[in-house]
C-alpha positions as CSV (number, residue, x, y, z in Angstrom):
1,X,13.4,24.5,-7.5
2,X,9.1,24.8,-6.8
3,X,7.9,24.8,-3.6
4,X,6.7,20.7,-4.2
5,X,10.2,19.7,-4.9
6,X,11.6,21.8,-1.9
7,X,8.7,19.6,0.2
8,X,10.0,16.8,-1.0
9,X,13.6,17.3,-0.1
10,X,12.4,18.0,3.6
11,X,10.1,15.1,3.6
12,X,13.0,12.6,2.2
13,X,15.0,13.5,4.9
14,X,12.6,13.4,7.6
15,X,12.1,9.9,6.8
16,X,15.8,8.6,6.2
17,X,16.2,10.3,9.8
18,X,14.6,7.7,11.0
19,X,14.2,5.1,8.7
20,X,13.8,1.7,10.3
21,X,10.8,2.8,11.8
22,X,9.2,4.3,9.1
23,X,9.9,0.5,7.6
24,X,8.5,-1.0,10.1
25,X,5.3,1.2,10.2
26,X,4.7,1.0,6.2
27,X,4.7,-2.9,6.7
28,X,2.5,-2.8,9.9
29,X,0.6,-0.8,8.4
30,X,0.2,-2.8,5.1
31,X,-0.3,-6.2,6.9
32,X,-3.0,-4.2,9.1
33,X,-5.0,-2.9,6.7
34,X,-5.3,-6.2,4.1
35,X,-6.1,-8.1,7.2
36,X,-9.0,-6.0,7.7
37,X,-10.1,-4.5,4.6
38,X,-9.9,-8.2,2.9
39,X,-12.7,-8.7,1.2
40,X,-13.6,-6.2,-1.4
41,X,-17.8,-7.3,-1.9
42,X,-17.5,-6.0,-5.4
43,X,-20.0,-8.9,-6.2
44,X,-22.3,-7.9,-3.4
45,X,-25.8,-6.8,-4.4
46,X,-25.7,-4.2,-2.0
47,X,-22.8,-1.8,-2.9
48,X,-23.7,1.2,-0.9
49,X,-23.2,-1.2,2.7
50,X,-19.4,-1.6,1.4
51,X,-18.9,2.1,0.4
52,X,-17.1,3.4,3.3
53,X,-14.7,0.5,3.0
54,X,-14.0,0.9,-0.8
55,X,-12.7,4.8,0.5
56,X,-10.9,3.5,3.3
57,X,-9.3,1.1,0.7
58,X,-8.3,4.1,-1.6
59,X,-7.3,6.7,1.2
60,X,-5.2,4.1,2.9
61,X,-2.8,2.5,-0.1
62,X,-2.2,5.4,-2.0
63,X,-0.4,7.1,0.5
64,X,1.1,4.0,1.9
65,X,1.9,3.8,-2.0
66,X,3.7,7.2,-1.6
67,X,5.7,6.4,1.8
68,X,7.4,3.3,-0.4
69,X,8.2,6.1,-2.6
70,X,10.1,8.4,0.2
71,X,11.4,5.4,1.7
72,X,13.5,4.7,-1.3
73,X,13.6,0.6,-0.8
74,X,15.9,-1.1,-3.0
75,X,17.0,1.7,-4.6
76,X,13.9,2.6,-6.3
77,X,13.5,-0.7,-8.2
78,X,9.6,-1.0,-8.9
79,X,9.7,-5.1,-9.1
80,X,11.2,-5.1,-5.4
81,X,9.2,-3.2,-4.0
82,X,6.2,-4.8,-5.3
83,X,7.4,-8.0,-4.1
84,X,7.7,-6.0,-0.8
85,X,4.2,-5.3,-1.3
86,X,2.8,-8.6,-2.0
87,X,4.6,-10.3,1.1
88,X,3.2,-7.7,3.1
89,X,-0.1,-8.5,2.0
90,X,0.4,-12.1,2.3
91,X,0.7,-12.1,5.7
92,X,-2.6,-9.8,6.2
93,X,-4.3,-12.1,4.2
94,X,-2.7,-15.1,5.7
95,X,-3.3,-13.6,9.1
96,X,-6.9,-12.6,8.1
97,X,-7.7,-16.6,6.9
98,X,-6.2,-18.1,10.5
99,X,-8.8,-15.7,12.2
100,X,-11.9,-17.0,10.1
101,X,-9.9,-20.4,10.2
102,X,-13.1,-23.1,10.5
103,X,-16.1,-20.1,10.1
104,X,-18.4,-20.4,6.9
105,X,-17.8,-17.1,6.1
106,X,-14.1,-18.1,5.3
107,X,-15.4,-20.5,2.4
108,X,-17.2,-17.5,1.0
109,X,-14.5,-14.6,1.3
110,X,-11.5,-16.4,0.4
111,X,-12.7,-17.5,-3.2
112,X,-10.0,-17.0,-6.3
113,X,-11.8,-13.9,-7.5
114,X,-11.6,-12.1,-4.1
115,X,-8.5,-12.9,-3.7
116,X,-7.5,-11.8,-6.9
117,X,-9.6,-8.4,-6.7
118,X,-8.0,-7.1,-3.4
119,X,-4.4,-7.9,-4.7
120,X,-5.3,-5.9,-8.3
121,X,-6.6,-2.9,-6.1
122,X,-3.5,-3.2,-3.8
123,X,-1.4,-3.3,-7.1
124,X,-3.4,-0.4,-8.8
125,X,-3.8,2.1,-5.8
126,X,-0.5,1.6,-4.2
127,X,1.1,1.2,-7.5
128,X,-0.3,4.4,-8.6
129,X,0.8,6.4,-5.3
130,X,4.1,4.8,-5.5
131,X,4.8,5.8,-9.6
132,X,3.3,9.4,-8.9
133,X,5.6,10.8,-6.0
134,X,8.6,8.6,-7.4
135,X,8.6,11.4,-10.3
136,X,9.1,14.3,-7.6
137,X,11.5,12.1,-5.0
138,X,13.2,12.0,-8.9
139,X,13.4,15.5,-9.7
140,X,14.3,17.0,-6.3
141,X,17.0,14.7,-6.2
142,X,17.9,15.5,-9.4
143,X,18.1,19.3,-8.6
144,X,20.0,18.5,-5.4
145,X,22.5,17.1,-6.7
146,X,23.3,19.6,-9.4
């Protein structure tokens, strides 16, 4: 067993220690961050205004990505926890709409393509940090149990 792998053993049971609140933070957490990161100005003409939320975007849901991963919801099934995902999400963005509720700037952020946009990124950049340390959670549980 590599060093990674041992990590990984140590870091899985950190977090099934205590569990529930490492639930609780990945969905705070998630609902936090779409509420405030919604929209993505892909569109904008000025790119370089948005930049430092386009990193914040990609530093934040990959490794909340990776915590799905360690947390080990519904037994690893990728479809669940996507749907886990998405509701999360739903509620940030839900939550984000009621506070713009009646402002102009609603009309103009919450169009189909934005909407669409932020949930591809979500889906691409957690996705990805999800599928990459689900490998390792794999093989050092693998190598545990033989």
């Amino acid at each position: 067993m590599d060093k990674q792998e041992q990590r990984g053993l140590k870091i899985c049971a950190r977090l099934n220690d205590r569990r529930k609140f490492w639930c609780v933070f990945e969905f705070a957490m998630l609902i936090l961050l779409s509420c405030c990161l919604f929209p993505l100005n892909i569109f904008n003409l000025d790119f370089s205004r948005d930049l430092l939320k386009y990193v914040v975007f990609i530093a934040a849901f990959v490794p909340l990505g990776a915590l799905l991963a360690y947390l080990r919801l519904s037994k690893g099934n990728i479809l669940k926890n996507y749907g886990y995902v998405l509701a999360a999400v739903g509620v940030g963005l839900g939550a984000r709409y009621l506070l713009e509720y009646g402002e102009i700037a609603n009309a103009n952020n919450f169009t189909a393509a934005n909407v669409y946009l932020f949930i591809l990124g979500i889906a691409v950049f957690a996705g990805g940090g999800y599928l990459s340390f689900r490998k390792t959670i794999i093989k050092a549980t693998n190598v545990k149990k033989s």
